[in-house]
C-alpha positions in Angstrom: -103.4 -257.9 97.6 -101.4 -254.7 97.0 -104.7 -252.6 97.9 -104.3 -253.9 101.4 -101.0 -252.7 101.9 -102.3 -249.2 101.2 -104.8 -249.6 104.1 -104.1 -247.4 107.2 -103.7 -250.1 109.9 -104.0 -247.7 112.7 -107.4 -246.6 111.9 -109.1 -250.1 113.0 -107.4 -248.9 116.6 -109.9 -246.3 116.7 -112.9 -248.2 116.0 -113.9 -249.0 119.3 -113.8 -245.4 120.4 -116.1 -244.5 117.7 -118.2 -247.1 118.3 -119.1 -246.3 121.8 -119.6 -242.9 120.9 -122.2 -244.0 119.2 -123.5 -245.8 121.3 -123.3 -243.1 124.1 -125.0 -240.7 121.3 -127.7 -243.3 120.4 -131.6 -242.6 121.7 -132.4 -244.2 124.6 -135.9 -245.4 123.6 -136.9 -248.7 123.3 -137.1 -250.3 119.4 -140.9 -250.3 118.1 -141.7 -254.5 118.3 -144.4 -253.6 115.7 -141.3 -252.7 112.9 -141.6 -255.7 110.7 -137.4 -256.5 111.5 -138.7 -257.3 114.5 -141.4 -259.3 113.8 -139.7 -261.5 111.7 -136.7 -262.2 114.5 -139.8 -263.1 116.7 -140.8 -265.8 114.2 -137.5 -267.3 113.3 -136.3 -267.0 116.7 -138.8 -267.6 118.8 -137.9 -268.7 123.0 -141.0 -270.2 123.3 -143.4 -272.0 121.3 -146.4 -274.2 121.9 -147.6 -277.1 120.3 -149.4 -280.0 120.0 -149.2 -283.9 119.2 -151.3 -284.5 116.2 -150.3 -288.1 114.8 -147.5 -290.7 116.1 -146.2 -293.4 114.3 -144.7 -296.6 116.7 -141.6 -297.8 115.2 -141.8 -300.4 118.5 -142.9 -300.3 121.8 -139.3 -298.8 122.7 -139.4 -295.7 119.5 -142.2 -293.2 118.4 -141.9 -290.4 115.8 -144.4 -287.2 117.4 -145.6 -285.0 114.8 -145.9 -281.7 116.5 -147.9 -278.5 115.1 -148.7 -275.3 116.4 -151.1 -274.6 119.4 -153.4 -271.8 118.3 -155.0 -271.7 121.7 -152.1 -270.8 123.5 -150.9 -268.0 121.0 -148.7 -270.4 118.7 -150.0 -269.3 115.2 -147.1 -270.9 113.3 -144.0 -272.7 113.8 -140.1 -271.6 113.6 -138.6 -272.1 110.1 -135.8 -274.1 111.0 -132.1 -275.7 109.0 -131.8 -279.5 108.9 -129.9 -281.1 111.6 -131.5 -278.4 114.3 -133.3 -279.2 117.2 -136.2 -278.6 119.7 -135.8 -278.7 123.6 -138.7 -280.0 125.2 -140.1 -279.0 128.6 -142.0 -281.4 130.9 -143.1 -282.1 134.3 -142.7 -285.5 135.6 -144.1 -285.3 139.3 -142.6 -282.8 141.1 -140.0 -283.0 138.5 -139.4 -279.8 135.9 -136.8 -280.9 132.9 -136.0 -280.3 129.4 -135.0 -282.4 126.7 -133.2 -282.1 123.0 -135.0 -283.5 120.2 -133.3 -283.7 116.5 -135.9 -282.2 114.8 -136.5 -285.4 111.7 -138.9 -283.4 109.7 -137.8 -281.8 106.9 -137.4 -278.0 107.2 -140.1 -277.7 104.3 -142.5 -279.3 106.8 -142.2 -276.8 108.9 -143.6 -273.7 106.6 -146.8 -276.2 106.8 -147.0 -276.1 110.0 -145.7 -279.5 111.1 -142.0 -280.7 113.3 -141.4 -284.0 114.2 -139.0 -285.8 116.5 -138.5 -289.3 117.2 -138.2 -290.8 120.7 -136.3 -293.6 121.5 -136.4 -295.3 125.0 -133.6 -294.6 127.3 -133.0 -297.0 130.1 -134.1 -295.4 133.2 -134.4 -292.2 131.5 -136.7 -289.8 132.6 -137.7 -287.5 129.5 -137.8 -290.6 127.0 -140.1 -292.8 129.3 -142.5 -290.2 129.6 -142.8 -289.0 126.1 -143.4 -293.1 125.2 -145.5 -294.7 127.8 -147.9 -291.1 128.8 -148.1 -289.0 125.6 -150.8 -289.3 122.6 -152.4 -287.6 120.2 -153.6 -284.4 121.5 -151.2 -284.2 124.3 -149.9 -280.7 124.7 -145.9 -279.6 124.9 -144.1 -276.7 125.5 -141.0 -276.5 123.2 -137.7 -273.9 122.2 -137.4 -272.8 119.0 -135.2 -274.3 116.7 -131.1 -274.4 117.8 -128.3 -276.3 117.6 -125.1 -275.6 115.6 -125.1 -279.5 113.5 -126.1 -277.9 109.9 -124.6 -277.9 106.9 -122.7 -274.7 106.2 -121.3 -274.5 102.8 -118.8 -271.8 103.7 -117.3 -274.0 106.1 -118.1 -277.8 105.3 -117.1 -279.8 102.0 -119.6 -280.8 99.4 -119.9 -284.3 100.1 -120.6 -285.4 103.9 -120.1 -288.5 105.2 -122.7 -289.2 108.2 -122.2 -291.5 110.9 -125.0 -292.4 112.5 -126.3 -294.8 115.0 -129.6 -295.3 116.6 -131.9 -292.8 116.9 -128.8 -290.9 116.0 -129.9 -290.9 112.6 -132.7 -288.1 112.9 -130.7 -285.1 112.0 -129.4 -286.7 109.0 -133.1 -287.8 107.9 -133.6 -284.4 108.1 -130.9 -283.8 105.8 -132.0 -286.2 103.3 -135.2 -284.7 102.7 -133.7 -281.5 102.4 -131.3 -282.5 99.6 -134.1 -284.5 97.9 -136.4 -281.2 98.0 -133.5 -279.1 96.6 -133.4 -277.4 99.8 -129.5 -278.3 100.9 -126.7 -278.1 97.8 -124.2 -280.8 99.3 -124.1 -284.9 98.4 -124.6 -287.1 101.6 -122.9 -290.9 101.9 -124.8 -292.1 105.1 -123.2 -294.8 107.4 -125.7 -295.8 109.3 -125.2 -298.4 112.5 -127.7 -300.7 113.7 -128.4 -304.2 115.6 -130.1 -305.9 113.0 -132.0 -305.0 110.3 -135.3 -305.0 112.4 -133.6 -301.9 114.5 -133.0 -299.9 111.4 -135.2 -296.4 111.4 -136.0 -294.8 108.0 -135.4 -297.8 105.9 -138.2 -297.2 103.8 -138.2 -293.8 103.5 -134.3 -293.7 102.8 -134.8 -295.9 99.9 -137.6 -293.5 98.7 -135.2 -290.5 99.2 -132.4 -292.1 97.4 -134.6 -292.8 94.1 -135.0 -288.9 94.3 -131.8 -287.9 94.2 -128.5 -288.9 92.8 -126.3 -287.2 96.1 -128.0 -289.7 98.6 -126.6 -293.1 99.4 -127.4 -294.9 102.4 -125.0 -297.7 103.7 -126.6 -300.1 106.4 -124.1 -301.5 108.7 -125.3 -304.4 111.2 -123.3 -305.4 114.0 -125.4 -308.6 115.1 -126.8 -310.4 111.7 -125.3 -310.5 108.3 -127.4 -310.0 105.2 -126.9 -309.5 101.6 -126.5 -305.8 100.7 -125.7 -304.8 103.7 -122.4 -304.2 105.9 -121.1 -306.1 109.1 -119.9 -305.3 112.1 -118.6 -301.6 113.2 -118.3 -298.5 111.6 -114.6 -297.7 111.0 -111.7 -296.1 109.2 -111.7 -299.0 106.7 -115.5 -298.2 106.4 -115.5 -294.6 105.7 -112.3 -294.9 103.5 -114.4 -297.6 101.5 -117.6 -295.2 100.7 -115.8 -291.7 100.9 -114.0 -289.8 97.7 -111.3 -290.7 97.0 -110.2 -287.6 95.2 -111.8 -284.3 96.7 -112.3 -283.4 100.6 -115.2 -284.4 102.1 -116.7 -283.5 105.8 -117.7 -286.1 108.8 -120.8 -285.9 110.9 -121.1 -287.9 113.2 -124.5 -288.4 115.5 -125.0 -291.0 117.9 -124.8 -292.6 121.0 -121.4 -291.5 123.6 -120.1 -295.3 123.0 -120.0 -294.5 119.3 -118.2 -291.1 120.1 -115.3 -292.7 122.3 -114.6 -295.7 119.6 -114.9 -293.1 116.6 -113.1 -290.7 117.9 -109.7 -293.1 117.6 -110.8 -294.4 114.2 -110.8 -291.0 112.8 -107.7 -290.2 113.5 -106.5 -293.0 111.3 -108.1 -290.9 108.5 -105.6 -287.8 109.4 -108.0 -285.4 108.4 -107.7 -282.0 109.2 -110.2 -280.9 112.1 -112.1 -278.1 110.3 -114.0 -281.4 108.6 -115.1 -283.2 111.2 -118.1 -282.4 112.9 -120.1 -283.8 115.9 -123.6 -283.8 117.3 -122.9 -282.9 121.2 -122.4 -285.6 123.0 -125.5 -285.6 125.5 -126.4 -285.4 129.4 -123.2 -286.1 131.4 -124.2 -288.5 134.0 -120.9 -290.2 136.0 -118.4 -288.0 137.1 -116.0 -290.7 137.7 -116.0 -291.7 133.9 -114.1 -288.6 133.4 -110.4 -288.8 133.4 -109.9 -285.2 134.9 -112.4 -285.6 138.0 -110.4 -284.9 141.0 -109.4 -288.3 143.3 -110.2 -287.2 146.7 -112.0 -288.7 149.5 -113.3 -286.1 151.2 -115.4 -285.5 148.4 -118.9 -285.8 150.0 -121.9 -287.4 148.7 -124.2 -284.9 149.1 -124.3 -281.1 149.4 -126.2 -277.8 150.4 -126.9 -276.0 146.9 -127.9 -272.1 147.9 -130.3 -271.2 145.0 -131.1 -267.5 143.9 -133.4 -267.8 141.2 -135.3 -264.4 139.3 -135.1 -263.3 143.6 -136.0 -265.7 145.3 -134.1 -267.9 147.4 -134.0 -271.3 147.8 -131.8 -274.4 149.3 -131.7 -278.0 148.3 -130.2 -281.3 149.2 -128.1 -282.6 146.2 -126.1 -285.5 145.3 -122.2 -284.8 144.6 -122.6 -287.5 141.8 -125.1 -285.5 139.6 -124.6 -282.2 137.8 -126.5 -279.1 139.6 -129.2 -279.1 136.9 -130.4 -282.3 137.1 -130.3 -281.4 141.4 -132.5 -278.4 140.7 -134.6 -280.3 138.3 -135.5 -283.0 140.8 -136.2 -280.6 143.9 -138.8 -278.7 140.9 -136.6 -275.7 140.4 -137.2 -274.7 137.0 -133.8 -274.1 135.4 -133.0 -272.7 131.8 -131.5 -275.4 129.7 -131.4 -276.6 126.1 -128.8 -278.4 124.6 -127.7 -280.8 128.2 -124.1 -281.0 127.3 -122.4 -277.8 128.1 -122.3 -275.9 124.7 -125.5 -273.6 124.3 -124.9 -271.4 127.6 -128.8 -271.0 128.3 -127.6 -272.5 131.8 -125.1 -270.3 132.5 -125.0 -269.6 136.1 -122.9 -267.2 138.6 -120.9 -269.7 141.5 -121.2 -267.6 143.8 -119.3 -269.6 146.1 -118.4 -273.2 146.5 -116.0 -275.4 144.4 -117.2 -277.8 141.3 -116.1 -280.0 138.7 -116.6 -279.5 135.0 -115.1 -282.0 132.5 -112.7 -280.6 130.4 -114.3 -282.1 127.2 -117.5 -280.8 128.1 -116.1 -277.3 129.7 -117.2 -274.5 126.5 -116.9 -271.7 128.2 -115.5 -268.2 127.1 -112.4 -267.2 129.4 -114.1 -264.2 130.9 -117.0 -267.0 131.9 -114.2 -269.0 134.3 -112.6 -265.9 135.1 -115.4 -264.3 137.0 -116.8 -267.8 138.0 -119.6 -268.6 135.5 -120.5 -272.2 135.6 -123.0 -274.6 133.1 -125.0 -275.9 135.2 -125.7 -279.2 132.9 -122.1 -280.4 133.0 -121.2 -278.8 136.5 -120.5 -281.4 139.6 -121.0 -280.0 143.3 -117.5 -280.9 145.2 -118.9 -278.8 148.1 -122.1 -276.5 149.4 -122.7 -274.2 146.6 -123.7 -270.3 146.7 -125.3 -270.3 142.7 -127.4 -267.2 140.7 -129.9 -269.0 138.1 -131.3 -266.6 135.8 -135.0 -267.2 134.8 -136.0 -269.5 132.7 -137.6 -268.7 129.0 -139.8 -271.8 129.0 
């Protein structure tokens, strides 16, 4: 402590200067992509990669796990080493139709120096992505996918050793992931798993859970069944009462949480019965917005209109749609087959960040991630931005 008081403060006010003299001094020639620095960064962080479906297990008609491994024809030797609770965006074309999709990756990252990611698919009503990947893709079928993202790891810099998840539905993928990395040695943290379900028919992983837990001494898996009641399992909702039941009672632990909005909203107001400080809770984002109105902050006015002009300028060339005031501008480019970059569908990567050129829109304020200088100088998300009028909006190209 007392060396820091000897440290010349004013010398960090200089730092920038040097720095962009530096810069200014630096050779303008373009990095060698052959140095080996840079062909690592390629294969961790790769934009693109393509794969295959090579097995798929049916959980029921309504929930598949695709195993996915690399596409050697189309210049895919390998696939991204990735942390557990990452995921994949998926591209597809449905129709005229061009989307993407986030998949928790439910593999373990192990799997993934062999060669091998899986996700696991659960049928959305009337949802687009979730329909297709169930009802028209098999074995063989070929995918265009991200690389590995996401910010729901386990840091132990930042997060406590023991986590409590809560988890419910198909929810429960990142945290499988998880397991298996604890059980291979892989992740140093203990993992108390709350895991909702309907009945015990609906629960995924049951099996392999149990195997994981006779593996390791820092996995325990709690069931909880809102519609049946069994022996050795819990009833009714996760709660406070319910995660001050299984969690320690004398050391700090973290929440993750993973699952669908309904679980968010309830959650959300039992945690705060727990008073824990924010730096231990952590959440999975919350998914596609869909209904402006359900947001508390969008604007009551009637001369709102239901549909708009959107002026599109994408990698130069120009283009103008027809879109619905009641869905965000990317899924309105998306359904008039404008190709726009997107990952995570919930306003917090930035691969959709956009310029509003002109026009005004909504953004809900939960959902609204931006950096100050973004809303200063009118950069918009496009996945969690509502037209309120005809739009003037640069897209930039998309990596997939």
């Amino acid at each position: 402590m007392s060396e820091l008081k000897t440290i010349n403060r004013f010398r960090f006010l200089k730092l920038n200067q040097e720095r962009q003299k530096a810069i200014e001094q630096a050779s303008t020639k373009p990095v060698n992509p052959g140095y080996p620095v840079g062909q690592l960064a390629k294969k961790l962080h790769p934009q693109v990669q393509h794969v295959k479906i090579s097995a798929i297990k049916e959980w029921d008609q309504n929930c598949k796990t695709f195993t996915l491994v690399p596409d050697e024809t189309r210049a895919t030797p390998n696939l991204a080493f990735f942390q557990a609770g990452a995921y994949i965006s998926v591209r597809l074309q449905v129709g005229q139709t061009i989307l993407t999709r986030p998949y928790s990756l439910s593999s373990s990252p192990r799997q993934a120096l062999a060669g091998q990611y899986q996700i696991t698919v659960k049928r959305v009503p009337k949802g687009l992505a979730s329909n297709y990947l169930l009802d028209h893709c098999s074995v063989g079928t070929q995918l265009t996918v991200s690389g590995p993202l996401g910010n729901f790891t386990y840091l132990p810099i930042r997060d406590a050793h023991t986590v409590v998840g809560i988890a419910g539905g198909s929810g429960i993928t990142p945290f499988y992931s998880l397991a298996q990395a604890i059980a291979d040695g892989d992740e140093d943290c203990r993992l108390i798993l709350l895991y909702g379900s309907r009945t015990v028919d609906d629960i995924l992983f049951r099996q392999e859970f149990q195997e994981l837990e006779k593996r390791s001494d820092r996995l325990q898996v709690v069931n909880v069944l809102s519609d049946e009641e069994r022996p050795g399992y819990e009833h009714g909702f996760i709660s406070a009462d319910l995660v001050k039941k299984y969690a320690p009672q004398k050391e700090d632990y973290s929440i993750f949480m993973c699952g669908p909005q309904g679980m968010y909203q309830f959650m959300d107001k039992e945690l705060q019965k727990l008073h824990l400080a924010k730096k231990w809770l952590r959440q999975e984002v919350q998914g596609e917005a869909h209904d402006p109105h359900a947001f508390s902050d969008y604007p009551n006015q009637a001369n709102i209109p239901a549909t708009v002009h959107i002026n599109v300028d994408i990698n130069g060339e120009h283009k103008t749609i027809t879109a619905s005031s009641q869905q965000t501008i990317l899924q309105s480019l998306e359904k008039n087959g404008i190709a726009a970059p997107a990952h995570c569908r919930s306003g917090e990567c930035g691969w959709c960040h956009s310029h509003l050129v002109s026009g005004k829109v909504f953004c809900p304020l939960q959902m609204d991630h931006r950096r100050a200088a973004d809303q200063e100088f009118h950069y918009i998300y496009l996945c969690c931005t509502y037209p309120l009028s005809d739009l003037t909006i640069q897209v930039p190209q998309p990596e997939m």
